[in-house]
C-alpha positions as CSV (number, residue, x, y, z in Angstrom):
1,X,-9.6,-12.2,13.4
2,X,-5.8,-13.0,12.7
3,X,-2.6,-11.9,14.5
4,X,0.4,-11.2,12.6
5,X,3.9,-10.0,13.9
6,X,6.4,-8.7,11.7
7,X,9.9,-7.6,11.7
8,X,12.1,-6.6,9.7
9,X,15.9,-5.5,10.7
10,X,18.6,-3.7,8.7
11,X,22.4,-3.7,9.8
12,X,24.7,-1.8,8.3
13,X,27.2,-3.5,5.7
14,X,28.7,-0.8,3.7
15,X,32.4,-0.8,3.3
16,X,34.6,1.9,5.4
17,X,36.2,4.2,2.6
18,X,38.2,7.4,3.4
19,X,35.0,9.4,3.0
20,X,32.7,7.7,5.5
21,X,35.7,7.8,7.8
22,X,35.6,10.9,7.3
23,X,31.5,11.4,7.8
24,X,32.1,9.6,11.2
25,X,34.5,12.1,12.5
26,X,32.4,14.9,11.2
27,X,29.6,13.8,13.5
28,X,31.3,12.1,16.2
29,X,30.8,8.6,15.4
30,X,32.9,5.9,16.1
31,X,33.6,3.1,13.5
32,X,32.6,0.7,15.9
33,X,29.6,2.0,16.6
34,X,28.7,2.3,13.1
35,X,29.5,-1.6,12.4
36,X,26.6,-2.2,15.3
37,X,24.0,-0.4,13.4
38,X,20.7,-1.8,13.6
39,X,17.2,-0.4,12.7
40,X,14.6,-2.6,13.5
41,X,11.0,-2.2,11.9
42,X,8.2,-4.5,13.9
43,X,4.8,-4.4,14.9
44,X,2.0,-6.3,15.8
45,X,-1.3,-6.4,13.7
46,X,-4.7,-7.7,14.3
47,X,-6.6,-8.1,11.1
48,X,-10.7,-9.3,10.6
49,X,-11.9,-9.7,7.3
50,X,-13.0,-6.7,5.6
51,X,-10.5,-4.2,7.5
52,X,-8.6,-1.7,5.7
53,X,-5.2,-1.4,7.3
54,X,-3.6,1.9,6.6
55,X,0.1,2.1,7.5
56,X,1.5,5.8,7.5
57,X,4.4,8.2,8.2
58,X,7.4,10.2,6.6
59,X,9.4,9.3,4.0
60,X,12.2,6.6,4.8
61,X,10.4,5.9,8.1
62,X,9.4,2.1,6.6
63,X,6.5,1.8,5.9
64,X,7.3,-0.2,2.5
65,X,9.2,-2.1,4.7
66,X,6.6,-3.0,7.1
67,X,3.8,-3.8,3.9
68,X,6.4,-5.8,2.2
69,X,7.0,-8.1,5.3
70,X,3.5,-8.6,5.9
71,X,2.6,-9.5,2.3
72,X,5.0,-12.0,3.0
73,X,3.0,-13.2,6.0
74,X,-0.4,-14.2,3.4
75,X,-0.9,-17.1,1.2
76,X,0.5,-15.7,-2.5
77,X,-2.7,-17.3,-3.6
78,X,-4.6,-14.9,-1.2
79,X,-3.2,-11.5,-2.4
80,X,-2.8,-9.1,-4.9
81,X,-0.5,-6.2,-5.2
82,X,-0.9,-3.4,-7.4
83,X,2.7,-3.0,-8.4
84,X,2.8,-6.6,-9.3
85,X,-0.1,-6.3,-12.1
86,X,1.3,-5.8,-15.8
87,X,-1.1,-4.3,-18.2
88,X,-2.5,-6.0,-21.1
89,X,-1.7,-3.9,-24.2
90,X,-4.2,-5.6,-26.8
91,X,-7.8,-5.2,-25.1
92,X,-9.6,-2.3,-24.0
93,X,-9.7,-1.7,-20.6
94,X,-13.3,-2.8,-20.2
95,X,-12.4,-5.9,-21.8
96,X,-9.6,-6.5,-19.4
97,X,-12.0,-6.9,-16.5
98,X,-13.5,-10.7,-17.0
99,X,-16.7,-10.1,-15.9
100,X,-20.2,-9.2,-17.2
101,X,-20.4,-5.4,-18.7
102,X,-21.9,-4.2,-15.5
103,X,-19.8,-5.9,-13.4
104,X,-16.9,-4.2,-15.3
105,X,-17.7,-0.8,-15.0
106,X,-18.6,-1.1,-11.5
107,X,-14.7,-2.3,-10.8
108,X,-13.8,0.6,-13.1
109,X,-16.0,3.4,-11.3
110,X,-15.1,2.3,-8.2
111,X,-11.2,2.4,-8.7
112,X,-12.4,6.1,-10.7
113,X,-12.5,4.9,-14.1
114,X,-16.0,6.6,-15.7
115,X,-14.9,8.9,-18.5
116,X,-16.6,6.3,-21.9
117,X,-13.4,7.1,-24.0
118,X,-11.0,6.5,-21.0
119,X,-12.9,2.8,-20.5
120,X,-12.9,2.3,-24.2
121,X,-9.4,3.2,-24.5
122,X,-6.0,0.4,-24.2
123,X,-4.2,0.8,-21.1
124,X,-0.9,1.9,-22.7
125,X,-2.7,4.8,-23.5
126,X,-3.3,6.3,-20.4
127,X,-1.9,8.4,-18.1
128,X,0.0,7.5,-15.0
129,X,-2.8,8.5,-13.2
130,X,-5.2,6.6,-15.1
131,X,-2.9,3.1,-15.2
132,X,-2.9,3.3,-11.3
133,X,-6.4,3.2,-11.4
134,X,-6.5,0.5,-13.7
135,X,-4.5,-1.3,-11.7
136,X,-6.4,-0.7,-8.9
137,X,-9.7,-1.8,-10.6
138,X,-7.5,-5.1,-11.8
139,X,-6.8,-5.7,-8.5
140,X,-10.4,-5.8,-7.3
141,X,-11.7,-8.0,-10.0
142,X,-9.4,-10.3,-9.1
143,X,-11.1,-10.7,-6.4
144,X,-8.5,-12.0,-4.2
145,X,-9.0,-11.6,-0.1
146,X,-6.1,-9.5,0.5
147,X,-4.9,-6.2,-1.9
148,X,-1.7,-4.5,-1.3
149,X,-1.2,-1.1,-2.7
150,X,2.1,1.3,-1.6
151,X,1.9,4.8,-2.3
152,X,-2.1,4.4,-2.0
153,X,-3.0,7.0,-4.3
154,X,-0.1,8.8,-3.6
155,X,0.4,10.0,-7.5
156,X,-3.5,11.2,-8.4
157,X,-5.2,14.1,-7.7
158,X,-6.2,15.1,-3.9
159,X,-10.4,14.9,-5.2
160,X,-9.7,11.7,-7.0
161,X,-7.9,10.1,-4.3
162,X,-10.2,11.1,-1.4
163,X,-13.3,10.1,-3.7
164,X,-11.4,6.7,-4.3
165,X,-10.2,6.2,-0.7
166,X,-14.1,6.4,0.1
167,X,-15.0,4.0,-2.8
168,X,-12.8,1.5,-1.6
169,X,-13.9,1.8,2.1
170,X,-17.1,0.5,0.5
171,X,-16.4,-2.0,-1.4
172,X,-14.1,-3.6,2.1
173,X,-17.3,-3.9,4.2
174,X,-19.4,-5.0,1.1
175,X,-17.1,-7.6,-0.3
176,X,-14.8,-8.7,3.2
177,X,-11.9,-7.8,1.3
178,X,-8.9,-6.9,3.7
179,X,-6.7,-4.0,2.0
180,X,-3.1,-3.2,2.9
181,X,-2.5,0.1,1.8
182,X,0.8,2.8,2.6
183,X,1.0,6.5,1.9
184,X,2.4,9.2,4.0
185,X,-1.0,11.1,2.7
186,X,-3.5,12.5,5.2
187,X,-5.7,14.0,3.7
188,X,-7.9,10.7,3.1
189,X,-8.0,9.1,6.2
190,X,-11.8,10.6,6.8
191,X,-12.9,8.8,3.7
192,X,-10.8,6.0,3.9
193,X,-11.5,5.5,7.5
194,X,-9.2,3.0,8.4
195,X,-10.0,-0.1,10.8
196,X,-6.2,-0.6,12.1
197,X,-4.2,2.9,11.7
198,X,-0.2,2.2,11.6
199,X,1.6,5.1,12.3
200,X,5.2,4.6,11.7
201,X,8.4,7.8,12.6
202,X,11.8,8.1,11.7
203,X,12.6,6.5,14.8
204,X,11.0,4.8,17.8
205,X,8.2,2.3,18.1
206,X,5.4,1.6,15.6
207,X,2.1,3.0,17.0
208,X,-1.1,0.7,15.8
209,X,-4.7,2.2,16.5
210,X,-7.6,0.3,16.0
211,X,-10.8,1.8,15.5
212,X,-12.5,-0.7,18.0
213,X,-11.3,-0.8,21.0
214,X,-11.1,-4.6,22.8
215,X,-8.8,-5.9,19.9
């Protein structure tokens, strides 16, 4: 098990023009005040191998913020992240993967890639939907130790994503892989049963919940 903290803090730097003068009045704040600014996004994270660490909230509340810091926090030789992964535009998809055939479609079925013309198609044909899971099944056969996704399945379909979220809580315990994932979905945290829940508001502390207790 490893112990990460992370923090991240913004201040405010904008310039004072006559409109945000005028904001301030409008809502009672002083310019002073406003030059003291300071949000703060922190927490403390303890990770095993194999763990899916699922960091939630609103919109804006940071949780980009808080999976960008601690991407920063493992190896770059460790990691993948799903945003990060260009797509090849002269293979098929199944001949993107570089494994054996069965291998391949098991990374492609897992990230919900089974359709035979979808797997036999380029990636710049697909649909935004599709290239996500692409990426996704790039990202496990690169078999890597960490994967970062933001906006975990935040674009595909709600059976898709729940059926996905549940493939990839397999493949963590059978492979040890240790994914970082944000969304401000709920609706898949029964499949994706997370080991370390990181619940993050507008304002006030991050809460972390770990399935087992004693960590």
């Amino acid at each position: 098990m490893t112990t990460y903290s992370i923090s991240k803090s913004f201040n405010w730097h904008g310039t004072i023009t006559d409109k945000v003068a005028q904001v301030c009045r409008i809502f009672g704040l002083t310019l002073d005040r406003l030059g003291e600014q300071r949000v703060t996004h922190s927490c403390r994270l303890c990770i095993n191998d194999g763990d899916i660490v699922y960091i939630t909230g609103p919109s804006g509340a940071g949780k980009s913020v808080l999976l960008r810091e601690l991407e920063k926090s493992i190896p770059a030789a460790q990691r993948v992240n799903l945003a990060r992964l260009k797509l090849p535009r002269d293979k098929t998809l199944i001949d993107c993967i570089e494994d054996d055939v069965l291998t391949s479609l098991g990374m492609l079925s897992t990230a919900g890639l089974n359709d035979c013309f979808c797997i036999l198609n380029q990636p710049g044909n697909l649909s935004d939907g599709e290239k996500y899971r692409f990426r996704l099944a790039m990202a496990l056969a690169a078999k890597k130790k960490f994967i970062f996704a933001d906006e975990f399945c935040s674009n595909l379909d709600r059976i898709s994503a729940t059926t996905i979220s549940y493939n990839i809580y397999k493949f963590a315990k059978k492979t040890g892989t240790t994914f970082i994932l944000a969304s401000s979905a709920g609706d898949i945290l029964l499949d994706l049963a997370p080991d370390v829940l990181v619940t993050r508001e507008l304002s006030g502390p991050t809460q972390v919940i770990y399935k087992q207790a004693g960590r």
